[in-house]
C-alpha positions as CSV (number, residue, x, y, z in Angstrom):
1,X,22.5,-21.3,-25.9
2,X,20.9,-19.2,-23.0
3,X,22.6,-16.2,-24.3
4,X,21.2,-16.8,-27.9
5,X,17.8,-16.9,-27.0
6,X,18.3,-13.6,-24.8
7,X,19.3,-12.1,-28.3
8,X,16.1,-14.1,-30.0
9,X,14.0,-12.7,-27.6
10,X,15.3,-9.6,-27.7
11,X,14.8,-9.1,-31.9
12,X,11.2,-10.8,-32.0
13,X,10.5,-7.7,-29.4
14,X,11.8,-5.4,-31.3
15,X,10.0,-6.6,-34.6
16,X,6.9,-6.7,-32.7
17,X,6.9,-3.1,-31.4
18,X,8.1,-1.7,-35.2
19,X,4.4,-3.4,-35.8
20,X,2.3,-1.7,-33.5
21,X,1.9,0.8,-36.0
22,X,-0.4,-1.4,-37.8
23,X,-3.3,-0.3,-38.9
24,X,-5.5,-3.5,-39.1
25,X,-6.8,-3.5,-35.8
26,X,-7.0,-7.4,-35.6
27,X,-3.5,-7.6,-36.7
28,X,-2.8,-5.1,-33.6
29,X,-4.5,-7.4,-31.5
30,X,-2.2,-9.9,-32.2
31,X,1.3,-8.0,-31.9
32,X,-0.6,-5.9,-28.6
33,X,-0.7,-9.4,-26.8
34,X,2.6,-10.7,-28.0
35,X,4.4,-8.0,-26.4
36,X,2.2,-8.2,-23.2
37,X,3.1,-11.7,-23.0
38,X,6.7,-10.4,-22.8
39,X,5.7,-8.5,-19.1
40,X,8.1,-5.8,-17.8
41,X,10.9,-6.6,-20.1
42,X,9.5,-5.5,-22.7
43,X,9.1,-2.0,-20.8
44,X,12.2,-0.1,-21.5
45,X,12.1,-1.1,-25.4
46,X,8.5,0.1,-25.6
47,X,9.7,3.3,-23.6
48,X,12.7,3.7,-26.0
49,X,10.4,3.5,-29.0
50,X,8.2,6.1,-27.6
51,X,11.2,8.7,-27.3
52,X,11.9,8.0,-31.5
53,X,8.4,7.7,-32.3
54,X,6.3,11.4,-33.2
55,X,3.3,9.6,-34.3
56,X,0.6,10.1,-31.8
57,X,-1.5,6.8,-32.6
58,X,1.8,5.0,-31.9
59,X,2.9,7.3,-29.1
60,X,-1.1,6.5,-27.8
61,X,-0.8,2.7,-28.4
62,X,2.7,2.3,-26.4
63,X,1.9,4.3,-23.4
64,X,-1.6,2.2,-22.7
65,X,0.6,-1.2,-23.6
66,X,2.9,0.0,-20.7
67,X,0.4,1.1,-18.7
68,X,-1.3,-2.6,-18.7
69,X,1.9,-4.3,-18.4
70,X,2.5,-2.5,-15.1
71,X,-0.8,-3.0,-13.6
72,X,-0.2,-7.1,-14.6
73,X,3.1,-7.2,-13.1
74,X,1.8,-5.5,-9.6
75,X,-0.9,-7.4,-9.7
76,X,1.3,-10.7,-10.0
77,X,3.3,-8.4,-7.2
78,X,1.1,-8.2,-5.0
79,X,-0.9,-11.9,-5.5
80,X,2.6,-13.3,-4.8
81,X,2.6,-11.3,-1.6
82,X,-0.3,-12.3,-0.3
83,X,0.4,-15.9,-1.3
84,X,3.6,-16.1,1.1
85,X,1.7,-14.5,3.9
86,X,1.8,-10.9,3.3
87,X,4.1,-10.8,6.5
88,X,5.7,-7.5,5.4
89,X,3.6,-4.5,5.6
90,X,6.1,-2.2,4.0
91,X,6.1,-4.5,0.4
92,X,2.3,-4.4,0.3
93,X,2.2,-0.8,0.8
94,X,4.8,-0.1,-1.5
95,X,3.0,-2.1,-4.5
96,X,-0.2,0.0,-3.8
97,X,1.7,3.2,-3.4
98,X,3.4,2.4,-7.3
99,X,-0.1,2.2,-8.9
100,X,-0.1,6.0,-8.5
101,X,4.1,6.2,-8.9
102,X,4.8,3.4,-11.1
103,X,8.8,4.4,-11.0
104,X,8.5,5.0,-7.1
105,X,12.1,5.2,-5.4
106,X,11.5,1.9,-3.4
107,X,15.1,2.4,-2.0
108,X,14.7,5.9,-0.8
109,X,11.5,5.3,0.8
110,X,12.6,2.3,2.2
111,X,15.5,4.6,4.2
112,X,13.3,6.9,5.1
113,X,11.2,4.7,7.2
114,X,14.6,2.7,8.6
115,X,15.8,6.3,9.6
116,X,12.2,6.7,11.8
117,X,12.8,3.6,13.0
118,X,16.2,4.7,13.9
119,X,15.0,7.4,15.8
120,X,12.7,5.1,17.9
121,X,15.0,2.7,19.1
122,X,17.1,6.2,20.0
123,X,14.2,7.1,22.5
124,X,13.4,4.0,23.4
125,X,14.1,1.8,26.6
126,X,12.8,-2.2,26.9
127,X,12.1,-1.4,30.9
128,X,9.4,1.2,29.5
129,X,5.8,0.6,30.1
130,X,3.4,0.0,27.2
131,X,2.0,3.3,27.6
132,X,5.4,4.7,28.1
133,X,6.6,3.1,25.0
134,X,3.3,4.5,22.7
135,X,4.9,8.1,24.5
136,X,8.1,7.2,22.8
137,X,6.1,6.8,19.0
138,X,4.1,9.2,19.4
139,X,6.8,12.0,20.7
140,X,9.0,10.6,17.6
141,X,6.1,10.2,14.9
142,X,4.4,13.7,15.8
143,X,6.7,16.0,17.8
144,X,10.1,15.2,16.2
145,X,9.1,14.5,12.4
146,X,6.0,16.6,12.5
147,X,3.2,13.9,11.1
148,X,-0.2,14.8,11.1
149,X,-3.9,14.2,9.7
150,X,-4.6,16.1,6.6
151,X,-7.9,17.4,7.9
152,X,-8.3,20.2,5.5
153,X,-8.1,17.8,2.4
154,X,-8.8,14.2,3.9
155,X,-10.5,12.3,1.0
156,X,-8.0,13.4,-1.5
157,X,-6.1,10.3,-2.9
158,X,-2.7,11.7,-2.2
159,X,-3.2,11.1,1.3
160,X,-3.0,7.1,0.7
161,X,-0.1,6.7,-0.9
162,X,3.6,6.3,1.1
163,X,5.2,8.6,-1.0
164,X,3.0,11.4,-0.1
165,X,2.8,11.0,3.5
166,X,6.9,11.0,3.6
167,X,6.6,14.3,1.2
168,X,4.1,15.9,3.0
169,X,3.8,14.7,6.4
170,X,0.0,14.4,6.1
171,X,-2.0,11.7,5.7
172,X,-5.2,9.9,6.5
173,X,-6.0,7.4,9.1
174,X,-4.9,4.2,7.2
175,X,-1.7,5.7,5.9
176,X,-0.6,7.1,9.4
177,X,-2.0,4.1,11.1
178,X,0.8,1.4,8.8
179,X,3.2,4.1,9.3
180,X,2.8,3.9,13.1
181,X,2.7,-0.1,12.5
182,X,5.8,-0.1,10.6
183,X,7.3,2.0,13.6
184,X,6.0,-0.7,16.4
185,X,6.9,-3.8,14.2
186,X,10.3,-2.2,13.4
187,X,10.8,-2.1,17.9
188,X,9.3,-5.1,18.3
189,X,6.2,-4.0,20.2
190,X,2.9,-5.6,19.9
191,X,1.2,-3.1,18.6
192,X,-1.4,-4.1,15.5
193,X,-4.2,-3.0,13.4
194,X,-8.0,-2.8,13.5
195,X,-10.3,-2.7,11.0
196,X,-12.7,-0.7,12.8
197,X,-16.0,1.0,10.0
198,X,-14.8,4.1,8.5
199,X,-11.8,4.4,10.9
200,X,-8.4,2.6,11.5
201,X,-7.2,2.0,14.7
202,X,-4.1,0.7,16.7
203,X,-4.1,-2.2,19.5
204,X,-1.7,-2.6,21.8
205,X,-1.4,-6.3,22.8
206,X,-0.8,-7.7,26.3
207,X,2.7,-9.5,26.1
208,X,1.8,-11.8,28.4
209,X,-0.5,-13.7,26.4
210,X,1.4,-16.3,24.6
211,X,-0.9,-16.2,21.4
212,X,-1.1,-16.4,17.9
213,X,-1.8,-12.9,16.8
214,X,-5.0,-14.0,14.9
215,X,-6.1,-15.8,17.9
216,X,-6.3,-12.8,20.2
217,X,-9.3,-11.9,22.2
218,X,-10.6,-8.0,23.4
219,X,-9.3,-9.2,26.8
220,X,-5.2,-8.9,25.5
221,X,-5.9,-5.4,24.1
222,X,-4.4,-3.3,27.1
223,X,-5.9,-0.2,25.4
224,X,-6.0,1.4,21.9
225,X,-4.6,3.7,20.0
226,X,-5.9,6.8,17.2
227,X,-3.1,7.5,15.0
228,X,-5.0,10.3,13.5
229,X,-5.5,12.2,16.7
230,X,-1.2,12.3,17.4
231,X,-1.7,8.6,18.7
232,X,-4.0,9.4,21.5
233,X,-5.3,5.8,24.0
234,X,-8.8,5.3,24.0
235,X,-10.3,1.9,25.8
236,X,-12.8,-0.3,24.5
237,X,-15.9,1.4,25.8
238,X,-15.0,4.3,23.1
239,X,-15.3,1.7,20.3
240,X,-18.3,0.8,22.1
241,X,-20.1,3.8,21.7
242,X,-18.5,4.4,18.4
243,X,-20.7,1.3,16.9
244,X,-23.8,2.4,18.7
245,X,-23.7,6.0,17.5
246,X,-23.2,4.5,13.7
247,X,-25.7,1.8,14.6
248,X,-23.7,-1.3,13.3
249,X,-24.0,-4.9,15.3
250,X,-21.1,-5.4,17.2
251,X,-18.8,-7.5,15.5
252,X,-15.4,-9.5,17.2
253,X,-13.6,-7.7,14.5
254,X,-14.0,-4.6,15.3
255,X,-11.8,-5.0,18.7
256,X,-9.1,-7.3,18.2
257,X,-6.1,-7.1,15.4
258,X,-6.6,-8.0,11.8
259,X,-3.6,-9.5,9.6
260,X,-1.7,-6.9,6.6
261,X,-3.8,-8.7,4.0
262,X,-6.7,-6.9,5.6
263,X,-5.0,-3.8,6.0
264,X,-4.1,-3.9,2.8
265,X,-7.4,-4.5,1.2
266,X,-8.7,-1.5,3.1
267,X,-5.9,0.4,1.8
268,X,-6.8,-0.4,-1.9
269,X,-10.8,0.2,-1.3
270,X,-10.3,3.6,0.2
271,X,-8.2,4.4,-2.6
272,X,-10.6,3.4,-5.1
273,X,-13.6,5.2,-3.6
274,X,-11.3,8.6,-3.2
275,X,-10.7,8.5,-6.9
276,X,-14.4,7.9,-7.3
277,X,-15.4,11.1,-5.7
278,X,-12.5,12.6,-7.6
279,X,-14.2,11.5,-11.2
280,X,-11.6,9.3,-12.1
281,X,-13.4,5.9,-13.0
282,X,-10.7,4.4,-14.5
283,X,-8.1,4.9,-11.7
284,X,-10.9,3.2,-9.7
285,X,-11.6,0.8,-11.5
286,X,-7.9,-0.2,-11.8
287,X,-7.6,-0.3,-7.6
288,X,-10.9,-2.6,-7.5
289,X,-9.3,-5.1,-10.0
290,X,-6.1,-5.2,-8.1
291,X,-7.7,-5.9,-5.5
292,X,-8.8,-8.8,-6.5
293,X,-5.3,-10.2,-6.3
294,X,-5.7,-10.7,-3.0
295,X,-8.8,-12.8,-3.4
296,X,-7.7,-15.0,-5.3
């Protein structure tokens, strides 16, 4: 019976998509929301269909029917991920990274980072100090594999994405900041994110404390870290000064870790302003909306 309806399901697609040349635009409507109802598996029919197809209203009409069946399904991805926790880092910055790179080599990147990782635990002794053990990062993160800021083209998008920074070995602050937090997660050291204005920063937690991450206070960060600036330590009085200079109140938040949902979000809003300023309102637009999955 199962295996019946697979083929049902499979032939109504099939009729649908050999409609989507109508020309009745209400009639399109209709067909247009059948097939999104059928998500992602209706994506490699549409894309077969599109290979046989020379007509460029059809050819138009597929491409933006995949197009908003892929930004459903990651944002179903990435609502799901939030939902249970959003306890990996890597998953929610691989569902932003395939808005850009919708048939992104999750695999491949997913080595890449194990293989940095790798290297880490290489270098790295438990008996080291915390400062010792941010040597250890940074040596591996910037010495060995070359990473670095992208300071002669920082707001571009590219600099968000995974993919990019792994191509390129540049990237902003919030893309070299997760990398250097999947690093520390990966070794086990308590070393987490802040959502400091217009910059993202590390904090390395005192061990000692036996806390809940989201309970911790400015007293348990032993010092922070830039992962912009080749993960440089700077203390609290530096983010002191920093607020003063942009004249912001001082907030708790601006010292002590914030959870990957945050980080996240950040992600996503950077990203959408960077296509802003690069005239694409509709990649923008896209970003804000998804968003919105973790808001909900």
């Amino acid at each position: 019976m199962a295996e019946n309806s697979v083929m049902n399901d499979k032939s109504e697609l099939q009729a649908l998509i050999s409609l989507v040349d109508e020309p009745d635009i209400s009639l399109y409507a209709r067909v247009r929301n059948r097939i999104f109802d059928y998500g992602m598996q209706a994506v490699p029919a549409l894309e077969e269909a599109f290979d046989n197809c020379p007509d460029n209203l059809v050819q138009d009409r597929i491409v933006s029917l995949i197009h908003e069946i892929q930004q459903q399904h990651l944002y179903n991805e990435l609502h799901h991920w939030k939902l249970f926790g959003g306890q990996d880092l890597l998953t929610g910055f691989l569902i932003v990274t395939r808005h850009q790179y919708p048939d992104l080599d999750i695999d491949n990147i997913t080595r890449q980072v194990g293989r940095l990782i790798q290297d880490v635990y290489n270098e790295l002794n438990p008996q080291l100090t915390p400062l010792e053990k941010t040597r250890v990062l940074n040596h591996v993160l910037y010495d060995i594999n070359k990473f670095s800021g992208n300071t002669s083209n920082l707001q571009a998008p590219e600099n968000f994405y995974i993919k990019n920074l792994l191509e390129t070995r540049k990237g902003n602050p919030i893309s070299l900041g997760m990398l250097y937090l999947l690093l520390a997660r990966g070794m086990r050291i308590p070393i987490y994110g802040v959502d400091l204005p217009r910059h993202f920063v590390l904090a390395y937690l005192d061990e000692r404390y036996d806390l809940p991450v989201s309970q911790a206070s400015e007293e348990q960060v032993l010092f922070y870290l830039n992962p912009f600036n080749k993960g440089a330590v700077f203390t609290r009085n530096e983010i002191e000064l920093y607020i003063r200079q942009l004249k912001l109140v001082r907030e708790r938040s601006y010292f002590v870790p914030c959870d990957n949902v945050a980080i996240i979000s950040r992600l996503i809003n950077g990203l959408a302003e960077a296509w802003r300023a690069a005239s694409n309102e509709q990649k923008a637009e896209e970003l804000e909306n998804l968003r919105k999955a973790l808001e909900d």
